[in-house]
C-alpha positions in Angstrom: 33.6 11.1 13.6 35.0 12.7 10.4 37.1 15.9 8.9 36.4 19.1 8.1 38.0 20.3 5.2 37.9 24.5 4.0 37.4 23.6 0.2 36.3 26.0 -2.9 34.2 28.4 -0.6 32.7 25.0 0.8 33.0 23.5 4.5 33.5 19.8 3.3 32.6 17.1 5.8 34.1 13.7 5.2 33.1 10.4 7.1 33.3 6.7 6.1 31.1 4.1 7.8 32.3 0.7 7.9 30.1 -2.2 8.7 30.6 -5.6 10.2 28.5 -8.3 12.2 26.3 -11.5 10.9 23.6 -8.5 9.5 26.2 -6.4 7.7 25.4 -6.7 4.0 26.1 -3.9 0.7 22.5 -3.6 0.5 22.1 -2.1 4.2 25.0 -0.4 3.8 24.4 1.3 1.3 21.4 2.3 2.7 22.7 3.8 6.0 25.4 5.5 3.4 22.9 7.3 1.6 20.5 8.1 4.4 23.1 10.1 6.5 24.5 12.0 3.5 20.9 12.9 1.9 19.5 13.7 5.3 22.6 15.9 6.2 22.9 17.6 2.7 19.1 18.5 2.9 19.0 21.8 5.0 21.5 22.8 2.5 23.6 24.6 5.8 26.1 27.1 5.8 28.8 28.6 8.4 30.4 31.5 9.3 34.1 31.2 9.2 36.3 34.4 9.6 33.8 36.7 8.0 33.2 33.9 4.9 30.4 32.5 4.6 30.7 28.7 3.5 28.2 25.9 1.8 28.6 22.9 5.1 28.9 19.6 2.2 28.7 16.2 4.0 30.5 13.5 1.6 29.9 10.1 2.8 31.1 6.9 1.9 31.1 3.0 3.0 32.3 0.0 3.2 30.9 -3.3 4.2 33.1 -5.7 6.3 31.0 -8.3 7.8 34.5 -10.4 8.7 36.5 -7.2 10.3 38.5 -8.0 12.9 38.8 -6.4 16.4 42.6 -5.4 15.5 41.6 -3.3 12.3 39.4 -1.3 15.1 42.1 -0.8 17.6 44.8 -0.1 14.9 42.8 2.4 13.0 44.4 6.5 12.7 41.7 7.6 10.2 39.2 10.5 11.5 37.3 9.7 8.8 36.6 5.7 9.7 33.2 4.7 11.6 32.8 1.6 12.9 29.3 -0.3 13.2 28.2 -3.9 14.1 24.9 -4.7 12.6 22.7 -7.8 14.1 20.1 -8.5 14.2 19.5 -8.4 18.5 20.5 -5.5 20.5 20.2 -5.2 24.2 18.5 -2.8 25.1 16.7 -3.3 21.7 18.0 -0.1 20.6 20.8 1.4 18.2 23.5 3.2 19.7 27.4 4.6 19.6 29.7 5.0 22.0 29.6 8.3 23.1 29.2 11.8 21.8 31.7 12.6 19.5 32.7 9.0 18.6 33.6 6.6 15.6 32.0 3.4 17.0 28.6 1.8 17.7 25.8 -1.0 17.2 22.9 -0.6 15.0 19.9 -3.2 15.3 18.8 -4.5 12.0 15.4 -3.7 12.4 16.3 -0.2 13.2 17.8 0.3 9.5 14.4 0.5 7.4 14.7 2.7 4.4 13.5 6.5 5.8 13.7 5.3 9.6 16.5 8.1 10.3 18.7 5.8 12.7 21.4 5.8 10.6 21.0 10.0 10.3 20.1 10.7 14.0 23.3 8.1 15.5 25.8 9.7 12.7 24.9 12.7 14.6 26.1 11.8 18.1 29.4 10.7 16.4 30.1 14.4 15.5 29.1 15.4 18.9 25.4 16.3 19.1 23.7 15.0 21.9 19.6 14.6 22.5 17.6 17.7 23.2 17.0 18.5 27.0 13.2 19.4 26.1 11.0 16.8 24.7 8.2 18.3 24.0 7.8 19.2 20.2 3.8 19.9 20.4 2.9 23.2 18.2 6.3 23.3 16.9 6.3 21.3 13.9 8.8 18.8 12.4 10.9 17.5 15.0 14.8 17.5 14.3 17.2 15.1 14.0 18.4 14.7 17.2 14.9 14.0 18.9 15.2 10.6 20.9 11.9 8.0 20.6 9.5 9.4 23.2 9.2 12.7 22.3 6.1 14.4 22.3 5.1 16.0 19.3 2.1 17.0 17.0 -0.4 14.2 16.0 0.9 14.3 12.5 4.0 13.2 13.8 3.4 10.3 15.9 3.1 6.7 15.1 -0.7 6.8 15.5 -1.8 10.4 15.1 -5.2 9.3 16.6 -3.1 8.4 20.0 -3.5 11.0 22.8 -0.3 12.8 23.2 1.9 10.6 25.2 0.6 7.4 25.3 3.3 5.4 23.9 0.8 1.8 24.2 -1.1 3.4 21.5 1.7 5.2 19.5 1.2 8.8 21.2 4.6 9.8 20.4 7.1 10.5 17.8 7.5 8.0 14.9 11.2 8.7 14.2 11.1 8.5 9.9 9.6 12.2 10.7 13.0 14.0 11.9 14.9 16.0 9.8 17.7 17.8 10.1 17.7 21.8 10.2 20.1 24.5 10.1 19.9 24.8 13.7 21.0 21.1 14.3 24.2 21.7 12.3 24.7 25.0 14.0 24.8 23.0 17.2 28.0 21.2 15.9 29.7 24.6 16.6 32.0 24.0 13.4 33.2 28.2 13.8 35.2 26.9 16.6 36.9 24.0 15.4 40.8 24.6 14.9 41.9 24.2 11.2 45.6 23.3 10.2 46.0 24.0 6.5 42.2 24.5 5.9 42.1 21.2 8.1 40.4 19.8 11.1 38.5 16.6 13.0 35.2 16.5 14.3 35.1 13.5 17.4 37.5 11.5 18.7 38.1 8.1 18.2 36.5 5.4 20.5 37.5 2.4 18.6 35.2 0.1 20.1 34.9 -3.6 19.1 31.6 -4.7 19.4 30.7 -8.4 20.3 27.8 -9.9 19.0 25.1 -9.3 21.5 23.2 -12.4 21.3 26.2 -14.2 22.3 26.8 -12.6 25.7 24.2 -12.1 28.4 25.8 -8.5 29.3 26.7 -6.5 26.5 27.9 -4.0 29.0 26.4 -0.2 29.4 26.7 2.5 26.3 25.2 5.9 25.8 22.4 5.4 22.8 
C-alpha cells in the first residue's frame, strides 16, 4: 500500500514498511527498504497522465519495531504504513501478504538475503499486482518481478542452469534473485486510472493484519502469498 503523489512533472510513490517479530532487526530492514526502492526505481518508468507524461519515483522508507503491538496495526489511517512480521519459521515456508492491494504480511527470515527479491516481488502484491497466469518464461529472457518460484525459464535463469527445464529436485526452475522489474510490470499497476484529489491518491487498501508468531501456533490460518 502507499500514495501517489503528482509532484514536479514526477508520479511520486510513497510507502513505509514497518517491521516487527523476534527476526525484525535495522540491519534487515534496512535491507528490505533498499531492495524495493532500488528494484522499483531501476526500469526508470514513466506514465501517461492527461496528455503529461510523468517520471513514476518510488520513495521508500522504514522503520523497525520488533515490540509493535497488535493495537498500532488496527488503529493505523496512514496509506503509506506496511506492516511485516519477520521470523524466522513460516508455514508454508514461504513469504507472503495479505492480499493484493494490501499493507500487511509475513516475511520468512531466510527469504530476506541481500538480492533475493522477496522483499521487491511481495511489495508488489501490496500495490495490487498479482502473479502472472503463464509460467513459462523459456526464450523470453529475464523474468519480471512478479514471477512466483516455479516458473519455467531459460537455463541462465534457474537455480542450476544444468537442470532440465522443470525439474525442481535438481533446481530446473527459476532462482528468484533473477527478477527484475520492467516497465511493463509498473504498467500493470494501471496508475492512469487512479483518482487524484489535489494531485493526490492511494494505491491498496488497508488489511491491518496482526500477525502471530507462527512457530507458536499449529494453524497460522490460510493467506494468499
Amino acid at each position: 500500500m502507499g500514495t501517489a503523489e503528482i509532484q514536479d512533472g514526477q508520479l511520486v510513490i510513497r510507502s513505509n514498511i514497518i517491521t516487527y517479530g523476534t527476526a525484525a532487526d535495522p540491519a534487515v530492514t534496512e535491507n528490505i527498504r533498499d531492495e524495493i526502492e532500488t528494484m522499483w526505481n531501476e526500469p526508470q518508468a514513466t506514465v501517461i497522465l492527461k496528455r503529461n507524461t510523468l517520471r513514476i519515483v518510488f520513495r521508500i522508507s522504514a522503520t523497525c519495531k520488533p515490540q509493535l503491538i497488535p493495537e498500532e496495526i488496527f488503529e493505523n489511517t496512514n496509506p503509506q504504513n506496511n506492516y511485516f512480521r519477520i521470523e524466522p519459521f513460516a508455514a508454508g515456508n514461504i513469504s507472503f501478504v495479505d492480499g493484493l492491494g494490501c499493507n500487511s504480511g509475513y516475511f520468512k527470515l531466510d527469504n530476506l538475503y541481500k538480492g533475493s527479491t522477496t522483499a521487491a516481488h511481495e511489495y508488489g502484491h501490496t500495490i495490487g499486482l498479482g502473479h502472472p497466469a503463464w509460467l513459462d518464461l523459456r526464450g523470453k529472457g529475464v523474468p519480471g518481478i512478479m514471477y512466483p518460484r516455479g516458473t519455467l525459464v531459460d537455463p541462465l535463469f534457474q537455480y542450476n542452469p544444468d537442470a532440465a527445464a522443470g525439474d525442481s529436485s535438481r533446481g530446473g526452475t527459476m532462482h528468484p534473485m533473477h527478477r527484475k522489474v520492467k516497465q511493463e510490470d509498473i504498467d500493470l499497476l494501471k496508475l492512469h486510472k487512479l483518482y487524484f484529489q489535489n494531485a493526490f491518491s492511494i494505491l491498496g487498501e488497508f488489511s491491518s493484519v496482526w500477525h502471530p508468531n507462527h512457530a507458536d501456533i499449529s494453524s497460522p490460518g490460510r493467506h494468499i502469498a
